[in-house]
C-alpha positions in Angstrom: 25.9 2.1 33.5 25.5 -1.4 34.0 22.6 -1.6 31.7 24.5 0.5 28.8 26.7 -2.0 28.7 24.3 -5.2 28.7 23.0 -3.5 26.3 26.2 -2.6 24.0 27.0 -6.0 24.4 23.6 -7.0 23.1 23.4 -5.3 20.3 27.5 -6.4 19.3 26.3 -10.2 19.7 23.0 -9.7 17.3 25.8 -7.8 14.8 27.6 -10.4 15.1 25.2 -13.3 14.7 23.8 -11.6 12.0 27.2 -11.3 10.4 28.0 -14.6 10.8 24.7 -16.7 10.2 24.3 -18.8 7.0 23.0 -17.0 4.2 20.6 -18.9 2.1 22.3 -19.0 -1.3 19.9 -20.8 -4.4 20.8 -24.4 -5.1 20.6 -25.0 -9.4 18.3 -28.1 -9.5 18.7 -30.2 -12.2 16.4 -31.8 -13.6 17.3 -35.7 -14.4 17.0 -36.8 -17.4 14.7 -39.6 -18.5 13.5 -38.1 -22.0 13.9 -41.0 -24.3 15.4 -40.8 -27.9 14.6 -42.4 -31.1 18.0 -43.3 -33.3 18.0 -45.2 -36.5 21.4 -47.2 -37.0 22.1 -48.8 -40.1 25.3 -50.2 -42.3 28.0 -52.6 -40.5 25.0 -53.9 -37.9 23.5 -57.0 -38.0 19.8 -55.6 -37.2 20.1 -52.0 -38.3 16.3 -50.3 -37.3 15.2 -47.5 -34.9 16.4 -48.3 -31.4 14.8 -46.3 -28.7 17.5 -45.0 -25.8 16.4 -43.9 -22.6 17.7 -43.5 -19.0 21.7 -43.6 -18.9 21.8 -45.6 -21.5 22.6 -43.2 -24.7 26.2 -44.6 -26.0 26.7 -45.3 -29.1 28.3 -48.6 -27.8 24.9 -49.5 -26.2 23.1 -48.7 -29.5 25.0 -51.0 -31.6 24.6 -53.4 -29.0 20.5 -53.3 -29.6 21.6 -53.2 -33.3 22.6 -56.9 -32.6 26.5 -56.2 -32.6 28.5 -55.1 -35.6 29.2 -57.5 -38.5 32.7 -59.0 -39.5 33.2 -56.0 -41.7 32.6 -52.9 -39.6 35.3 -50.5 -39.5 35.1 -48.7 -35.6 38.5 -47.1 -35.8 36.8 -43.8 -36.4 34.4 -44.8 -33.5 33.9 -43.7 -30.1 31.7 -46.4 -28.4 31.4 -44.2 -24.9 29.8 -41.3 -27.1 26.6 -39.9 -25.6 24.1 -40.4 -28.9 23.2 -37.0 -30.6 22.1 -37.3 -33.6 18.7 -38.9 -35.2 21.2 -41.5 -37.3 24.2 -43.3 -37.2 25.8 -45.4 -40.0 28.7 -47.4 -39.2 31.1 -47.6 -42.1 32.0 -51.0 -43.0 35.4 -52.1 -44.8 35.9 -51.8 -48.1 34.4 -55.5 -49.5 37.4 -56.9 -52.1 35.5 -59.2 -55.3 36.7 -62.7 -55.1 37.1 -63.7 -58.3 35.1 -66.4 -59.5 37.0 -69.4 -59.1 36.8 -71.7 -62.0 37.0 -75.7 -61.3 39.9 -77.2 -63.6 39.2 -80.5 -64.6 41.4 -83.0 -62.9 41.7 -85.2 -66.0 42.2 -82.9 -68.5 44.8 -80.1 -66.9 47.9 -79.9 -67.7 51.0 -79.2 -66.1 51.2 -75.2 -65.8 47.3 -75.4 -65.1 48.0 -77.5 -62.4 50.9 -75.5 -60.7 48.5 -72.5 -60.5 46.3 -74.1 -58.1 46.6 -72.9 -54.9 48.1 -76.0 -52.4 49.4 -77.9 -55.6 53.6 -77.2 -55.7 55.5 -78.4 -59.0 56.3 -81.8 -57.5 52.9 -82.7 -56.6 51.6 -81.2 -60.1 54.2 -83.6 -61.6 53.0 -86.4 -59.3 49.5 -85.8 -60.1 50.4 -86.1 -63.9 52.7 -89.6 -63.1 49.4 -90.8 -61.0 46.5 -90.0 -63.9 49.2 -91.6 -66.7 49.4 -94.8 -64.2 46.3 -95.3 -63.6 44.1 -94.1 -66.9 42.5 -91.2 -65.3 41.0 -90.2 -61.7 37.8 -91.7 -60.9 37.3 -89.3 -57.9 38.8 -86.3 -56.3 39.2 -88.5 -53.0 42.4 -90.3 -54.8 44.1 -87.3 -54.7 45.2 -89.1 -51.3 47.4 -91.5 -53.1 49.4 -88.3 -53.7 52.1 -87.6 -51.6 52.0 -84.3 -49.4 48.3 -84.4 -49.8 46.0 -85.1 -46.6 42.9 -84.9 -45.4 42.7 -81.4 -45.2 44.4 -80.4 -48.5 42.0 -82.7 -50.4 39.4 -80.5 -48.7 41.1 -77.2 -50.1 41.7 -78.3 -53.4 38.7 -79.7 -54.0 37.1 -76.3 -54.1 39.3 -75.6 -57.5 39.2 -79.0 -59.2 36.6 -81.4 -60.9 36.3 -84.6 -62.6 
């Protein structure tokens, strides 16, 4: 009797190990990825080209950065710099460029009041001084005596001197 039950409680603890032992369940490998990828970037980059992404390093933000950075006119608000690259290309939009309109010199001798006062940095009381200052002394000889004007400095004379000429 002794052995029937040595033997019942045998066989219940290899049930029970048996029951209770780690199973071996499959692990999903995956595989790293080191694949490089070729992306052409062009429009509001300062060296737009094929850039070649490999590793962790496959942002967008990291490609424009090869690119050389973005220029003064790239518009990123549509942008998501921590987006994993997808595609073969990427053009960054740039903003809409506005035409400066060719700025014709006025002659400093020669312009006249309401030519004057349309000059950007010239008010009606310096247009009027100007005038005073030419009729006083015959003409200008150079820009530089628009100093002799008051409210004009160093750094006006610089701005005008973009819009007038002798």
């Amino acid at each position: 009797m002794k052995k029937h039950r040595f033997y019942i409680l045998l066989f219940l603890f290899i049930c029970i190990m048996i029951y209770f032992y780690p199973k071996e369940t499959k692990k999903e490998i995956i595989p790293l990825e080191s694949k490089e990828i070729s992306v052409y970037i062009d429009g509001a980059v300062n060296f737009p080209g094929t850039y070649i992404l490999q590793g962790n390093n496959k942002t967008l933000g990291y490609l424009i950065h090869l690119a050389g950075g973005l220029t003064p006119y790239a518009n990123i608000e549509s942008l998501d710099l921590k987006s994993i690259v997808a595609k073969e290309k990427y053009t960054i939009p740039e903003y809409e460029k506005k035409l400066v309109e060719k700025v014709v010199k006025l002659n400093l001798n020669t312009a006249s009041y309401d030519e004057l006062i349309k000059i950007p940095y010239i008010s009606e009381t310096k247009a009027l001084d100007i005038l005073i200052y030419r009729k006083e002394h015959t003409s200008f000889r150079s820009l530089d005596e628009l100093i002799n004007i008051s409210g004009i400095g160093e750094k006006t004379l610089e701005k005008l001197k973009v819009y007038l000429t002798l």
